[in-house]
C-alpha positions as MATLAB code, in Angstrom:
seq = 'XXXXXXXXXXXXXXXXXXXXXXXXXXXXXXXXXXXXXXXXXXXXXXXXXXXXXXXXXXXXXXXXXXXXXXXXXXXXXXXXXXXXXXXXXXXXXXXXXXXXXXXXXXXXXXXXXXXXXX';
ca = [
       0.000    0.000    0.000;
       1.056    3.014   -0.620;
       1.886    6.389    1.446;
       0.742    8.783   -1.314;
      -3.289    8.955   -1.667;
      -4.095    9.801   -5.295;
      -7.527   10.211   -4.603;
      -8.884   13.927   -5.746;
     -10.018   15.961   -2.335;
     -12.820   17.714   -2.042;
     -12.525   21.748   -2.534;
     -15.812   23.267   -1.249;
     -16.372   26.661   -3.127;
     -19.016   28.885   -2.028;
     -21.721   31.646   -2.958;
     -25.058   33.119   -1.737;
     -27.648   34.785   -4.010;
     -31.185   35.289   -3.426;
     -31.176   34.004    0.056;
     -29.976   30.339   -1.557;
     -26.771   29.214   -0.524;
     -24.980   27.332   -3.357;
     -22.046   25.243   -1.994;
     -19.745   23.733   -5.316;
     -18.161   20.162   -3.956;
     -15.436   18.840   -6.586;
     -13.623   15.187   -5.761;
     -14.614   12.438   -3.365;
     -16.714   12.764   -0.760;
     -15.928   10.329    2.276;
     -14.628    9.780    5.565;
     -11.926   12.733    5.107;
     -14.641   15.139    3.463;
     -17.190   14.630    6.403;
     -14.953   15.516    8.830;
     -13.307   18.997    7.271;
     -17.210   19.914    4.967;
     -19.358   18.530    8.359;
     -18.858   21.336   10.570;
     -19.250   23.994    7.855;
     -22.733   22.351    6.786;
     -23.950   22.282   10.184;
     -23.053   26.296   10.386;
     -24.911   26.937    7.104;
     -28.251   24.744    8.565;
     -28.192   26.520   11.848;
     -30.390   29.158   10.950;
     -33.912   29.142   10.438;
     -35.233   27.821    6.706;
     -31.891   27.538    5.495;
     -31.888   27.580    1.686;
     -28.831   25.557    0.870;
     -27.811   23.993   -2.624;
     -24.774   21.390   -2.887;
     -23.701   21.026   -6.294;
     -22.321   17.562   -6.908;
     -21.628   17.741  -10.520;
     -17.617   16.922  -10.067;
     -17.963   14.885   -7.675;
     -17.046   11.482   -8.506;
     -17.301    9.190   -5.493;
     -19.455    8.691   -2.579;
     -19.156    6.679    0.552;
     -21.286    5.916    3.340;
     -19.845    8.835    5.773;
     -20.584   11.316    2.363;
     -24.009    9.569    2.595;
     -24.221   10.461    6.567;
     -22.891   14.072    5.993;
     -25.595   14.561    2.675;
     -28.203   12.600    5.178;
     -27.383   15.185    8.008;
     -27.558   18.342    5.984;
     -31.134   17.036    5.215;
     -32.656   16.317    8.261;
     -30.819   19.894    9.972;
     -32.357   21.868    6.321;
     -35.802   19.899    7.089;
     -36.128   20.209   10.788;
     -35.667   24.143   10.318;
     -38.482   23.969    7.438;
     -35.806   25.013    4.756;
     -34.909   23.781    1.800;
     -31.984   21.264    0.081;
     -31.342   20.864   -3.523;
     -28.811   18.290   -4.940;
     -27.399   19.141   -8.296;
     -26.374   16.111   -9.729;
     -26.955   14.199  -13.180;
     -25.040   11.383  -12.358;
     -26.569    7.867  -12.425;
     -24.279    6.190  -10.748;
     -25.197    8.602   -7.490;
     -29.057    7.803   -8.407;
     -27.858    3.853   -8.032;
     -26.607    4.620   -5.141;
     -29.105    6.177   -3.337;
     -31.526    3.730   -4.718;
     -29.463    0.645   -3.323;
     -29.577    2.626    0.071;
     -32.523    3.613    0.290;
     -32.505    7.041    0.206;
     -33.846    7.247   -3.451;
     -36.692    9.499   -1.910;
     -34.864   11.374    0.623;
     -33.148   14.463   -1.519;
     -34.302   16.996   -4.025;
     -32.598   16.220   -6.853;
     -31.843   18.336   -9.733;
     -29.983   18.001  -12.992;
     -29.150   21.363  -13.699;
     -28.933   24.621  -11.402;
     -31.475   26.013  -13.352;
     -33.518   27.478  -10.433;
     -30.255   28.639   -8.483;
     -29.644   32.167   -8.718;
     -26.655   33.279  -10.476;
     -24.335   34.651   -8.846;
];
């Protein structure tokens, strides 16, 4: 095994417009993403009716603690009668949410069409 993880990280970029809060995720998100993106997600639901985007368009893996983290935004976003969009088009994150039963659980959205611009 090696020392030197090839994997691409996760570089959170991120805007408001509008009162929606669009966060851009690019690379994996997983164990290491939960724990740095987590905290930051959890300031961003605090509020009441948080409006909160997360683009996953170049993102190309997710694993169960991504799940958790996407899973956690959700219930914070709903419990504060807000609102969470996932911009995705990828099948492969469909699949998986299908497999684990969280097919129904997100908003899902192809393109940011309804996101402000910046």
């Amino acid at each position: 095994m090696s020392d030197t993880d090839t994997r691409p990280t996760t570089r959170p970029t991120e805007r408001t417009a509008g009162g929606t809060t669009v966060v851009t995720l690019s690379g994996d998100v997983d164990l290491v993403t939960a724990l740095s993106l987590g905290p930051r997600l959890d300031v961003l639901t605090a509020g009441p009716r948080p409006n909160l985007v997360l683009d996953l368009r170049q993102v190309p893996f997710v694993d169960c603690a991504g799940l958790g983290l996407l899973c956690r935004a959700r219930n914070r976003v709903a419990a504060r009668g807000g609102r969470l969009r996932l911009v995705t088009g990828s099948a492969s994150f469909r699949r998986l949410l299908h497999h684990s039963g969280l097919a129904d659980a997100f908003h899902l959205v192809p393109e940011p069409a309804d996101i402000p611009a910046a």
